[in-house]
Backbone as CSV, one residue per row, in Angstrom:
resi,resn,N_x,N_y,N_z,CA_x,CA_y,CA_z,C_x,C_y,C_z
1,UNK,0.833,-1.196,0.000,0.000,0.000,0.000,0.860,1.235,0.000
2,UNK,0.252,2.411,-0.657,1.160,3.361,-0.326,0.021,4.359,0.723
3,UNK,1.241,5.260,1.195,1.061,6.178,2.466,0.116,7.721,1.501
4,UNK,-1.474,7.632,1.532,-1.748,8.731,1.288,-1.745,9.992,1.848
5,UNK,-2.094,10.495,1.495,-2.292,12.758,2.018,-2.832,12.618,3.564
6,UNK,-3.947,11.813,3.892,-4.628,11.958,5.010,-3.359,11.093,6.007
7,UNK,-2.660,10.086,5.739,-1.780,9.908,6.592,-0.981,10.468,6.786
8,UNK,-0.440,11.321,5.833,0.981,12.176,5.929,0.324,13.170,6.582
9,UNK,-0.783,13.889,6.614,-1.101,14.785,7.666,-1.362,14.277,8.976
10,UNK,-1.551,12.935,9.444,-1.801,12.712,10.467,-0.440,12.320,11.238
11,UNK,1.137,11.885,10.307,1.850,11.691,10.879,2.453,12.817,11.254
12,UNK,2.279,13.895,10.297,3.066,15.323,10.391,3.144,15.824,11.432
13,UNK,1.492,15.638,11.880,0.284,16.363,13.061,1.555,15.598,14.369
14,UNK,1.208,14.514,14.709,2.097,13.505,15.405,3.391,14.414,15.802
15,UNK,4.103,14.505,14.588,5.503,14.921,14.422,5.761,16.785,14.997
16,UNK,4.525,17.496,14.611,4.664,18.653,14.969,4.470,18.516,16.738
17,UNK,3.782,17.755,17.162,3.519,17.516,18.808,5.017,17.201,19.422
18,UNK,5.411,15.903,18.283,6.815,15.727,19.649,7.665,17.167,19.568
19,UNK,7.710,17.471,18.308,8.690,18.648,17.479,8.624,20.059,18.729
20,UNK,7.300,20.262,19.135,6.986,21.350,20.369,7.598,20.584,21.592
21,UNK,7.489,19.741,22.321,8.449,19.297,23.108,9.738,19.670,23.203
22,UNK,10.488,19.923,22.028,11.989,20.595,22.076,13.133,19.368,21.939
23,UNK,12.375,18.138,21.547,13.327,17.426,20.941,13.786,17.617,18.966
24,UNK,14.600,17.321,19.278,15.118,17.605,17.693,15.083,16.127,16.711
25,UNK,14.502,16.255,15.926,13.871,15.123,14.710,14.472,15.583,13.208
26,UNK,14.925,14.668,12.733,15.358,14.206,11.383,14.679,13.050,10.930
27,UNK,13.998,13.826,9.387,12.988,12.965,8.870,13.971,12.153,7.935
28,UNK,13.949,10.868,8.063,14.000,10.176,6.168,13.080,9.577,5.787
29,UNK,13.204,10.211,4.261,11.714,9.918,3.829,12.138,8.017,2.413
30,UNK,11.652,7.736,2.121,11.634,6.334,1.171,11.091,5.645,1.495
31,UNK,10.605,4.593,0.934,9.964,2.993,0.669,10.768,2.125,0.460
32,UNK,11.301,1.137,-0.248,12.515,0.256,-0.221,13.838,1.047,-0.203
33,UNK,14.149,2.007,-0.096,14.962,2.843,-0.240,14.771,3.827,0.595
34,UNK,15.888,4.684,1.050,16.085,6.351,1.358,16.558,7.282,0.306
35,UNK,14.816,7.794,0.090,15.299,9.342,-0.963,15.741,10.585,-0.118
36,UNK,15.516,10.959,1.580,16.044,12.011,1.210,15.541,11.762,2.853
37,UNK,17.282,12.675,3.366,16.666,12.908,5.213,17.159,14.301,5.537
38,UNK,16.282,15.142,5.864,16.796,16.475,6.209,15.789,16.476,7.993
39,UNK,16.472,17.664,8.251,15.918,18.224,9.536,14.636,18.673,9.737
40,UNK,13.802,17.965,10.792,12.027,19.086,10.628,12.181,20.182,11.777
41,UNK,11.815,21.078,10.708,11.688,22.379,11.181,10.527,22.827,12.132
42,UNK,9.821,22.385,11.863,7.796,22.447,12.649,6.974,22.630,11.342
43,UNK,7.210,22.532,10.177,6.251,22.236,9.027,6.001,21.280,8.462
44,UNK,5.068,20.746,7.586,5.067,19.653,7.018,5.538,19.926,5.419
45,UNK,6.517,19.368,4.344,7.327,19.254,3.436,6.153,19.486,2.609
46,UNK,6.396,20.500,1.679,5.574,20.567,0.186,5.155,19.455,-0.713
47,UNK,6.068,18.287,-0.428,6.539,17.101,-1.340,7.174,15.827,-0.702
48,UNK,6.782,14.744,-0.282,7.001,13.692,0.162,7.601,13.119,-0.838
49,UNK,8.905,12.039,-0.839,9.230,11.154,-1.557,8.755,10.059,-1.229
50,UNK,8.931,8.682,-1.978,8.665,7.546,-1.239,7.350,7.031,-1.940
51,UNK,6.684,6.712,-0.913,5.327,6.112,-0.900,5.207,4.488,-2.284
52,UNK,5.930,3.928,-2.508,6.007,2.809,-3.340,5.697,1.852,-2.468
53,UNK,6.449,0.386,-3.181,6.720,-0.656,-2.298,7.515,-0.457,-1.051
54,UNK,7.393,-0.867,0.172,8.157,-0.467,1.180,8.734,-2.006,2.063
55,UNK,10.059,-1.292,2.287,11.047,-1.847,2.953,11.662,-1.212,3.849
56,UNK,11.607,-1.114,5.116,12.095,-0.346,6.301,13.273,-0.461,6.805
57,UNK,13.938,-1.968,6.915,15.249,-2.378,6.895,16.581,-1.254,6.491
58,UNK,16.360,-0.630,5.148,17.639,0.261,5.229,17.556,1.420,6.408
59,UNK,16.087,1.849,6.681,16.435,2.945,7.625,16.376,2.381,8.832
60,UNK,16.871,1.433,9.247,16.905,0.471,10.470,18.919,0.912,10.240
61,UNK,18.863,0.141,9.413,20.816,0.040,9.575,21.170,1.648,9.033
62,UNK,20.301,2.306,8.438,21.013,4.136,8.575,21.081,4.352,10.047
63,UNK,19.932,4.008,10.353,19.585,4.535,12.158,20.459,4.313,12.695
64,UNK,20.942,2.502,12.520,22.339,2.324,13.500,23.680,2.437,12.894
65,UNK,23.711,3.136,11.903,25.089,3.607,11.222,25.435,4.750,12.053
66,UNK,24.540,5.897,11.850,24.253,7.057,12.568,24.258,7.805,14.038
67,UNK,25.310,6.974,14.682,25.100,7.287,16.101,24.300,8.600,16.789
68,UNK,24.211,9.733,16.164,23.533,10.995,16.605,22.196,10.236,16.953
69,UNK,22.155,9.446,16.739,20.140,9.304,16.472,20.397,8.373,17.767
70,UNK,19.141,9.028,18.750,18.882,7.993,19.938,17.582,6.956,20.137
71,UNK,16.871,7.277,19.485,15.558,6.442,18.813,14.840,6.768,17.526
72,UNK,14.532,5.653,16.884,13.452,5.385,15.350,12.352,5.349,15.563
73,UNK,11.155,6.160,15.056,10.232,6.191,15.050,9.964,5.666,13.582
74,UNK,9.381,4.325,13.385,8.788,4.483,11.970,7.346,5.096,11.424
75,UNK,7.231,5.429,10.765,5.763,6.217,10.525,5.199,5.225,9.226
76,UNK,3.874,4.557,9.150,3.948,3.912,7.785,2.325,3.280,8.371
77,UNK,1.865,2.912,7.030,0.434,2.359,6.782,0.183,1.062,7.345
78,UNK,1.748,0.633,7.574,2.168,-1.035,8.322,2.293,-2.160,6.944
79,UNK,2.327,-1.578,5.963,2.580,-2.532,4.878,3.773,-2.727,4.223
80,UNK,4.851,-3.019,5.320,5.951,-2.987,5.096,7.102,-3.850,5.238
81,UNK,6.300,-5.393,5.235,7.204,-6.679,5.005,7.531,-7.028,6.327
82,UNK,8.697,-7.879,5.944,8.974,-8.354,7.496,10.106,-7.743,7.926
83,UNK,10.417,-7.636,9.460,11.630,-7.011,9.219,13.017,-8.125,9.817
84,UNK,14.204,-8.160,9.004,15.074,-8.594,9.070,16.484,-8.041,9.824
85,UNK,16.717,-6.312,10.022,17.637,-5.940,10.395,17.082,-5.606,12.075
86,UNK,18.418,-5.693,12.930,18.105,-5.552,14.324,18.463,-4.114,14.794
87,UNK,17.565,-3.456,15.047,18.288,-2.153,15.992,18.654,-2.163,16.892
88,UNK,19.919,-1.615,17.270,20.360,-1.621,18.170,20.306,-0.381,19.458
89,UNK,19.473,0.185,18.546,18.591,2.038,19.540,17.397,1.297,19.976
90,UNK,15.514,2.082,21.011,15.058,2.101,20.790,14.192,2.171,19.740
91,UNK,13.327,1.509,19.347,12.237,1.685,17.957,11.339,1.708,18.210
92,UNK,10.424,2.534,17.935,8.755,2.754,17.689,8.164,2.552,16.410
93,UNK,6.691,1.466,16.056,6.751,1.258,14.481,5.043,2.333,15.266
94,UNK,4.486,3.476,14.217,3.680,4.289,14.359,2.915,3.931,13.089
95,UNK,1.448,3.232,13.307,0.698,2.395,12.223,-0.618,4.156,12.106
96,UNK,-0.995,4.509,10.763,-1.767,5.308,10.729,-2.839,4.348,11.380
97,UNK,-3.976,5.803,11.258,-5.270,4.938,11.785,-6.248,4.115,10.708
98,UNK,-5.848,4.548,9.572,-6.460,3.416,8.709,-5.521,2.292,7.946
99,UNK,-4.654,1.811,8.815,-3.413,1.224,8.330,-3.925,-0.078,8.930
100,UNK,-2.593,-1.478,8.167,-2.592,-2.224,8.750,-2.717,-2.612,9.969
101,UNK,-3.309,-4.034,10.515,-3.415,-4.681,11.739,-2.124,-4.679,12.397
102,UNK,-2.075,-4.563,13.872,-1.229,-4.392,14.752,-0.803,-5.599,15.002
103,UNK,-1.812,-6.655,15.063,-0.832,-7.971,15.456,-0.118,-8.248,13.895
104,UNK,-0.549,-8.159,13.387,0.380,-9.156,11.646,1.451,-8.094,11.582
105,UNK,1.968,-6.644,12.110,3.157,-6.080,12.303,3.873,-6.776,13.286
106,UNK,3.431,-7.188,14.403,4.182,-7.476,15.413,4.965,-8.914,15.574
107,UNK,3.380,-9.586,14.412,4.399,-11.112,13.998,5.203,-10.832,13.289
108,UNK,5.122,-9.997,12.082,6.735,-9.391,11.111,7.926,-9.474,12.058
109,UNK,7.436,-9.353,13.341,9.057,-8.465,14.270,9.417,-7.496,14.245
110,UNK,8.210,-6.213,13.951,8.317,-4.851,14.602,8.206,-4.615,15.870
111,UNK,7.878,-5.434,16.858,8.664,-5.219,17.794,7.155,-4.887,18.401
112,UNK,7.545,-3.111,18.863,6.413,-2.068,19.677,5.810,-1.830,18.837
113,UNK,4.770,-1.774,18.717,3.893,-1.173,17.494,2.206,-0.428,18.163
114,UNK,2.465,0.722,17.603,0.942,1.552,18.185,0.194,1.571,17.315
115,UNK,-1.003,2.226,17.227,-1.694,2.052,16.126,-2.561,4.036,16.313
116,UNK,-1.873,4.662,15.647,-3.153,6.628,15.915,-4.237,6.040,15.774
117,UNK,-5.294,6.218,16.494,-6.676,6.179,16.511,-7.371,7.169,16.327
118,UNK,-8.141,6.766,15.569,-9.072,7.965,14.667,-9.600,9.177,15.813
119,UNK,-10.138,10.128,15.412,-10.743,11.164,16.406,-11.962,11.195,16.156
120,UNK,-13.031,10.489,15.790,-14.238,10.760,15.098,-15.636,11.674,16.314
């Protein structure tokens, strides 16, 4: 599946909350790949890359290439295979609210997995 408009605003939304806290976040954005990781400022990006087939694994081993980084938050619809690489940081897998089931992530071996719940 890919990650539509209503999720990317709901992860943004997410992201602008921790972002006011005063921790500092670096987004990378891709699907089987990393197209592109810059710094969030408190806005949400004009233009998302990504959204294809997805594979989370490379930004698992960027994460632990990267020592600056003290925990991964993944952000994703949950349709994103199994996972094979081990982190060696904290990880959070962050399922939108109209995303995949929480247990069939957790049998993958994502580990923690939440699920945003709708606001209706």
């Amino acid at each position: 599946g890919s990650v539509q408009k209503a999720d990317l605003l709901e992860f943004f939304s997410e992201i602008y909350h921790m972002h006011k806290t005063g921790v500092s976040i670096t987004i990378a954005e891709g699907d089987a790949q990393i197209h592109s990781v810059y710094e969030y400022k408190g806005s949400m990006p004009e233009f998302v890359t990504g959204r294809g087939g997805t594979d989370m694994n490379p930004f698992i081993e960027y994460f632990n290439k990267n020592r600056q980084f003290n925990s991964l938050i993944i952000l994703t619809d949950g349709f994103i295979g199994e996972r094979t690489v081990k982190s060696f940081k904290p990880m959070l897998t962050v399922i939108c609210s109209n995303g995949e089931d929480l247990d069939k992530l957790r049998e993958e071996g994502w580990g923690n997995v939440i699920k945003i719940q709708h606001n209706d």
